[in-house]
N, C-alpha and C positions, 0 to 999 in steps of 0.2 A: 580556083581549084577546090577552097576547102567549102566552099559554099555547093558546089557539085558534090561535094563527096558527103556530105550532111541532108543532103535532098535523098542519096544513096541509102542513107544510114536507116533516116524516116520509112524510106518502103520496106525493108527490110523490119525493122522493129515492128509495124504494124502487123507482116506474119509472126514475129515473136507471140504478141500480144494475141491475135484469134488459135494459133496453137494452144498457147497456157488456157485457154477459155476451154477447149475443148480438153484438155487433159485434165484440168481440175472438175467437169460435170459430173457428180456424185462420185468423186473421188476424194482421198488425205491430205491433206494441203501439204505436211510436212515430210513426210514421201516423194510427191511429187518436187517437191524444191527441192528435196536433199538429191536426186538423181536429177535435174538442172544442174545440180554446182560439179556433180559428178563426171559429166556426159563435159562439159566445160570445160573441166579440167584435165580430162583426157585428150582433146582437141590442141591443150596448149603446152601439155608436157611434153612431145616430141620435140617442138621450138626450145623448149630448156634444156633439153637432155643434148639434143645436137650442140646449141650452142653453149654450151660448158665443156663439150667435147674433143668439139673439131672447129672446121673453117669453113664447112660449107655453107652458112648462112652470112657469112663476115660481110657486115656490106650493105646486107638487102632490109627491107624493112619487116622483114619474120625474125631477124635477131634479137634474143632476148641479153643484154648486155646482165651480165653478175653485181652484186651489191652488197654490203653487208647491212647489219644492224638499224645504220643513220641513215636508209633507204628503205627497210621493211617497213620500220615501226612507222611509216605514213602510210604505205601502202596497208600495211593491217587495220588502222585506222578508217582508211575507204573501205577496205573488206565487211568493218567493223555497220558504215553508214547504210553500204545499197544492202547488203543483206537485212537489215533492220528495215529498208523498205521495199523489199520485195515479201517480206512478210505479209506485213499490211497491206499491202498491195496483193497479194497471192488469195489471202482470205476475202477480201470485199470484192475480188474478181469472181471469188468461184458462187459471190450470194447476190451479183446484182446483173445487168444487162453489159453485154459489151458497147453496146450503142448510146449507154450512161456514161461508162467507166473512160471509154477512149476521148471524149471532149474534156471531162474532167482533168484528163491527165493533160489536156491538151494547153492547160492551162496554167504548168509548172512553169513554163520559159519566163511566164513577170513577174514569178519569186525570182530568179536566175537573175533577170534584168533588175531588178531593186539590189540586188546583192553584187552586179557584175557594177553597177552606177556608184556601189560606194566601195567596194573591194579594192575595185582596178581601175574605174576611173574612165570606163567606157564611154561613150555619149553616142546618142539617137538621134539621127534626122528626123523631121516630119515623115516620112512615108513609112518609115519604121514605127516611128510614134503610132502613125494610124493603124500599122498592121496591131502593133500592140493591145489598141483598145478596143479592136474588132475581136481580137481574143476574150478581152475581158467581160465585153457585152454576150459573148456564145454562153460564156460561162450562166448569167446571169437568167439567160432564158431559155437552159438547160436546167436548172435547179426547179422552172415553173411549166413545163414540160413533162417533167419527172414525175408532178404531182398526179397527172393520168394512171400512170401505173402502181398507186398508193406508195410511192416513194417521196418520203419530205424528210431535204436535206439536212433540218436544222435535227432530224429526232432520228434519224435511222442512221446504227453505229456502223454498216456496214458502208456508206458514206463516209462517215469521217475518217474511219480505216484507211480507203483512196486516198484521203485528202492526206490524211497525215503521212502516207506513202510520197504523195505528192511533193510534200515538203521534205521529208529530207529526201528525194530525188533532186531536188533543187538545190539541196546543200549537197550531197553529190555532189552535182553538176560545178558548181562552183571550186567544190576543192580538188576537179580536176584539173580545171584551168591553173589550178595552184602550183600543183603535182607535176604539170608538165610544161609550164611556162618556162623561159627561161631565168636565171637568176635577174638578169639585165633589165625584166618585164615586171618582177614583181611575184616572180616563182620560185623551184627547185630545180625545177629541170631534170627530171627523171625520165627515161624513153620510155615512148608509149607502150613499148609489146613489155613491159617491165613491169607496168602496171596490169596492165591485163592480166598477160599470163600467170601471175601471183598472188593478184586479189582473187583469182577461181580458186586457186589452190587454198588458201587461207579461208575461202566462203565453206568449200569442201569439208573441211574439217571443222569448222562451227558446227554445222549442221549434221553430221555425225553427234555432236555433242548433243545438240539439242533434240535430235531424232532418241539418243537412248535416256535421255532424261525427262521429256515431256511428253513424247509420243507415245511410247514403246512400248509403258510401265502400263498406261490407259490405251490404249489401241482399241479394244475388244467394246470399250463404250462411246466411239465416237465413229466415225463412217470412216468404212473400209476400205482398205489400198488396194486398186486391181491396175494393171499394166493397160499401159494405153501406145503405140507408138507413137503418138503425137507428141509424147514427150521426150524424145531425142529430137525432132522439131525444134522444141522451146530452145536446147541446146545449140542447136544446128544458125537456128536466124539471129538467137540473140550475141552468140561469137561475133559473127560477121557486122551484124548491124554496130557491135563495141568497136570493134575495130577497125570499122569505117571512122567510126565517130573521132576514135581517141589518134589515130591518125592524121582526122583532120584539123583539133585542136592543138596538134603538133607542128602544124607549116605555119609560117609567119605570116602576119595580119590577122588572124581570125579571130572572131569577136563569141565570146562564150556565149554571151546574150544570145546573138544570131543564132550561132549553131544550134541552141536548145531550142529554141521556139521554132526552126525547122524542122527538127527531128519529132515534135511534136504531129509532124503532118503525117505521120504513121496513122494516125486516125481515120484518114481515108479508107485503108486497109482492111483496119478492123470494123469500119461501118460497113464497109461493102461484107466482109463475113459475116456479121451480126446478122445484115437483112435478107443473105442468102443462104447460111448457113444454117444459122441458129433461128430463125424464122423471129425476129424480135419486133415488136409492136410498136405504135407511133411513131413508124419509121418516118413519115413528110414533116411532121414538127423537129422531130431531130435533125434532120433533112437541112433546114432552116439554119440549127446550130452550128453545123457540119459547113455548112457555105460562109457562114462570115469569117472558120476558121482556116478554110482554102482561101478566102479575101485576103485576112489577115496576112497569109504564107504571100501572096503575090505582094503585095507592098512592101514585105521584109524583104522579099528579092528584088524591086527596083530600087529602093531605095541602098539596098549593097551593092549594086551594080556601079 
């Protein structure tokens, strides 16, 4: 089941991901994020407001159970990590291709699995191993690829920006399995909608902070906010795609490793909007890169089978 609902996750973030592309083109980076955390966290405060109220959600898995202090300060913590890489991530999206950016990211799940192999202690069959190093190779001939469109990895900062998104997405990634493992596994065992619904609200209010102190003062010298629907969108996929996910890091057996390097397969998604949407160039060499990492997803799924 938690492998079903991680294949889920993947489609869904992949329209996360061609939304955000189309709302940040010639748009504010930190506008557009600060109403993501907004649009988010309207979605998830009716869940808190009911359940701190009443009984109606008692039970199901929309309930947001209460917590104090020795529960936040992790959760603010996470708030503290993805927002720091959706920064980076928001910027090197709005200056590079989607058809660059989505393999790249495609390629967080073997920081995830280096960390899930000494964290927690996971271990990899052969067919996994393979999907593994079919990712590692897309990466590889994605970087020479790139060089077509005068983009070279080692000297362009809007590259390393992804990349360093990329990582801590993988530290993320990691300290979710922390956050909601059980104590028994080597966790805390916090409920999923807990984490969710809280880290929006805590992103929320960062980026107020950060909108009236770095944005706001300069605004008038850097490119202009204008309103896009696509970015209730961003809101819209990226909830569902979360809550798919943290959902399914919540049922027993699931292997953080797996779960990331499938969600990874959103890149589909966003190749296919690249090459229809956004009309993006060298699409059959990427083409290329794009297939060892659907390879890759197929041998992670026999081998979890």
């Amino acid at each position: 089941m938690w492998l079903i609902l991680a294949f889920l996750s993947a489609a869904l973030l992949g329209f996360y991901d061609s939304f955000k592309k189309k709302s940040l083109q010639g748009n504010a980076v930190i506008p557009v994020l600060l109403l993501n955390t907004v649009f988010s966290s309207l979605i998830f405060l009716p869940f808190i407001i009911i359940s701190a109220t009443g009984h109606l959600l008692d039970g199901s898995i929309f309930y947001v159970p209460s917590g104090g202090w020795e529960i936040h300060k992790y959760i603010l913590l996470k708030s503290l990590i993805v927002l720091s890489s959706w920064l980076f991530s928001y910027f090197g999206l709005k200056h590079l291709p989607l058809t660059i950016v989505g393999p790249i990211n495609a390629t967080r799940p073997v920081m995830v699995l280096l960390g899930a192999l000494l964290v927690f202690g996971e271990s990899l069959n052969r067919w996994q191993w393979i999907g593994v190093s079919l990712a590692i190779l897309s990466f590889f001939l994605l970087s020479r690829s790139s060089k077509r469109e005068g983009i070279n990895f080692a000297h362009n900062r809007w590259i390393w920006f992804v990349v360093i998104a990329a990582v801590l997405g993988a530290i993320s990634g990691l300290y979710d399995k922390y956050l909601m493992a059980s104590v028994e596994n080597g966790g805390i065992g916090i409920d999923h909608m807990t984490v969710q619904a809280w880290y929006n609200i805590y992103q929320m209010i960062m980026m107020f902070i950060i909108l009236w102190i770095l944005w706001w003062p300069t605004r008038k010298a850097h490119t202009p906010f204008h309103w896009n629907w696509t970015i209730i969108g961003i809101s819209v996929f990226l909830c569902a795609a979360d809550f798919v996910y943290f959902y399914a890091l919540s049922l027993p057996g699931a292997m953080i490793s797996i779960v990331s390097m499938v969600r990874r397969g959103s890149v589909i998604v966003s190749f296919l909007f690249g090459a229809i949407v956004f009309h993006e160039r060298n699409l059959k060499t990427k083409a290329v890169d794009l297939a060892l990492v659907l390879l890759g997803m197929v041998f992670l799924y026999i081998g979890s089978k």
